[in-house]
N, C-alpha and C positions, 0 to 999 in steps of 0.2 A: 529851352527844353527841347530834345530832338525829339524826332517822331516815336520811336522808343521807348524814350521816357515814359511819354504819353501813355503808349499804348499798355509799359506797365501799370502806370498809375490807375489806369480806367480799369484794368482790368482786376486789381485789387480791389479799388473801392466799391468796384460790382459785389465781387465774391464775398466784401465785408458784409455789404447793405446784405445779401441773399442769408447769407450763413449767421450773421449778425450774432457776434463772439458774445456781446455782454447780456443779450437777452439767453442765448443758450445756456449760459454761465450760470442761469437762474435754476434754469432744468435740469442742469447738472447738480446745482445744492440740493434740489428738490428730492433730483432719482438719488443721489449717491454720498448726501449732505451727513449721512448716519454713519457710513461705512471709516473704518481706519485708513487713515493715511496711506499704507501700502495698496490695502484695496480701491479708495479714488486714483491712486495712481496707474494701477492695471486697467482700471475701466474707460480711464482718459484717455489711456496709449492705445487700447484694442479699439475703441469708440474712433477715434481719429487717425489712427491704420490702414480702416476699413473703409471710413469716409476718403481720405486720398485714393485708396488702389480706384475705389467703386467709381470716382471722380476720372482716373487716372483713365479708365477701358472708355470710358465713354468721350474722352476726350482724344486717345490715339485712336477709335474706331469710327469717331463719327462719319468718315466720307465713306467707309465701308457699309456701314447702316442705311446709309442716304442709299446704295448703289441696290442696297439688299432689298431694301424695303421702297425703292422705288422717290426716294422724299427727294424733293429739291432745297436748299439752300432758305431758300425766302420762306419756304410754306413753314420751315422749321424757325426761323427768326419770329415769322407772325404768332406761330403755336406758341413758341416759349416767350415769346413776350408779353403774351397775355397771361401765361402761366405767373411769372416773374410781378406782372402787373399786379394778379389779384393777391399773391403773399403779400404785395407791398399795398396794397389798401384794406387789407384785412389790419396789419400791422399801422395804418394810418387811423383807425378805430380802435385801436388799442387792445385787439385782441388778437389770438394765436388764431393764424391761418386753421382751416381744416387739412388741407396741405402737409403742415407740420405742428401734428396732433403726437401730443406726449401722454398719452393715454398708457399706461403701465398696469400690464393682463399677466397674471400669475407670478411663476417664479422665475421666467427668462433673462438668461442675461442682460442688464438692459447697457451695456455696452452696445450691443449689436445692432438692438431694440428697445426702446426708440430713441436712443441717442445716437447713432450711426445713422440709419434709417428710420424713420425720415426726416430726425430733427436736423441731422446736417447734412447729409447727402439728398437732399428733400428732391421734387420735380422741378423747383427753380433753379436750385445748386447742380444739375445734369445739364437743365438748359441752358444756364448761364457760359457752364464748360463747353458744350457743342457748339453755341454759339460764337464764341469766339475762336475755337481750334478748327470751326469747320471751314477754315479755306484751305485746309490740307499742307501749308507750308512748315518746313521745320519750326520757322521763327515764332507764328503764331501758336504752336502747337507748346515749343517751348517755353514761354512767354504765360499760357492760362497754365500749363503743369508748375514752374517754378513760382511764380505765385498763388496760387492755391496749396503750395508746398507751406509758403513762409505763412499762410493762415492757418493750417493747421497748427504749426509750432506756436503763434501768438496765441488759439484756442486750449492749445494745452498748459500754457502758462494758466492762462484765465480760469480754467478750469482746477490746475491745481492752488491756486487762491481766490475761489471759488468767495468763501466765508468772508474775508477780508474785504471782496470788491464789493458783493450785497451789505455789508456794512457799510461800506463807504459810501454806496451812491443811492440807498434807499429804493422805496416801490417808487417814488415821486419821477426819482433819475432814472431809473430801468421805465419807466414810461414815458420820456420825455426822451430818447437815446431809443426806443422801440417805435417812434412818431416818426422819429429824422429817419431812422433806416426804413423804414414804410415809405416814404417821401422820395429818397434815393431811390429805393425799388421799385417805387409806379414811374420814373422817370426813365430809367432804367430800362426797364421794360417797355414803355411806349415807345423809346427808342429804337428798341429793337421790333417791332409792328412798324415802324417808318421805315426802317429799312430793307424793312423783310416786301412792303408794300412797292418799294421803289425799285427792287432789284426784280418783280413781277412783272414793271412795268417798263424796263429795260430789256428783261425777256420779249415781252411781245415785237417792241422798236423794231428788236435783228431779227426778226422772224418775217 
């Protein structure tokens, strides 16, 4: 497998573990489980639109934001990895992060709210993008947008057979499938605190 490869694979299985299709899949029967066919399908498509673009800014602006706001590289690897950590032990307890709280408040679209924000576009789903697009190169840059591309299209399949997959794999399977992506996501994340730590400590070296 070339470096490439790799670096798509890693960087899907991130986006999975964060964004984790078949537990959202849940909160989508949940929010939109009543509504007709034509309406789950406008709320899937506007829901995960809104999750790429919102994905999309923060993954062509990161070096801009770092410049704007002063951040270096590491401090943003250590932040979001702890960020990315605690989704993924919240979710290793078997319950929804506060992070990505599906709390649903009057009559707002819940397209935008809270299926866009924050159940999929959450604060790990941003850091996990920065993360990896932040060394500013085409390739990497390219590499988190086109897969984060092909996850939304798998989320929106899972979403429009929504009913079918909770059938199929029960509250037993969506908690045992919410364990493993908790598991992936503290790893995940620690990873990214190791490197966020090592590249501090490479700073000081050349200094």
């Amino acid at each position: 497998m070339t470096e490439l490869h790799t670096q798509l694979v890693t960087v899907f299985l991130a986006f999975f573990a964060v964004m984790n299709p078949i537990a959202n899949t849940a909160a989508f029967a949940g929010l939109a489980g009543g509504e007709d066919r034509s309406e789950q399908f406008r709320i899937a498509a506007k829901a995960l639109t809104i999750t790429f673009f919102v994905v999309l800014v923060f993954a062509l602006l990161g070096k801009t934001i770092f410049h704007l706001f002063g951040i270096t590289l590491p401090a943003l690897r250590i932040t979001g990895g702890i960020v990315v950590f605690l989704v993924g032990y919240h979710m290793l307890e078997g319950k929804a992060s506060r992070l990505h709280s599906a709390d649903r408040k009057g009559d707002s679209d819940v397209a935008t709210s809270p299926l866009a924000v924050p159940l999929l576009a959450g604060p790990g789903t941003i850091a996990t993008a920065m993360n990896y697009s932040a060394s500013g190169d085409l390739t990497g840059i390219a590499v988190t947008v086109s897969m984060f591309a092909v996850l939304c299209l798998l989320t929106f399949v899972c979403f429009m057979f929504s009913s079918k997959i909770m059938t199929a794999i029960g509250s037993s399977g969506l908690a045992v499938v919410t364990r493993l992506m908790g598991l992936i996501l503290a790893v995940v994340g620690t990873q990214m605190v190791i490197t966020g730590v090592t590249g501090i400590a490479g700073l000081h070296l050349t200094e």
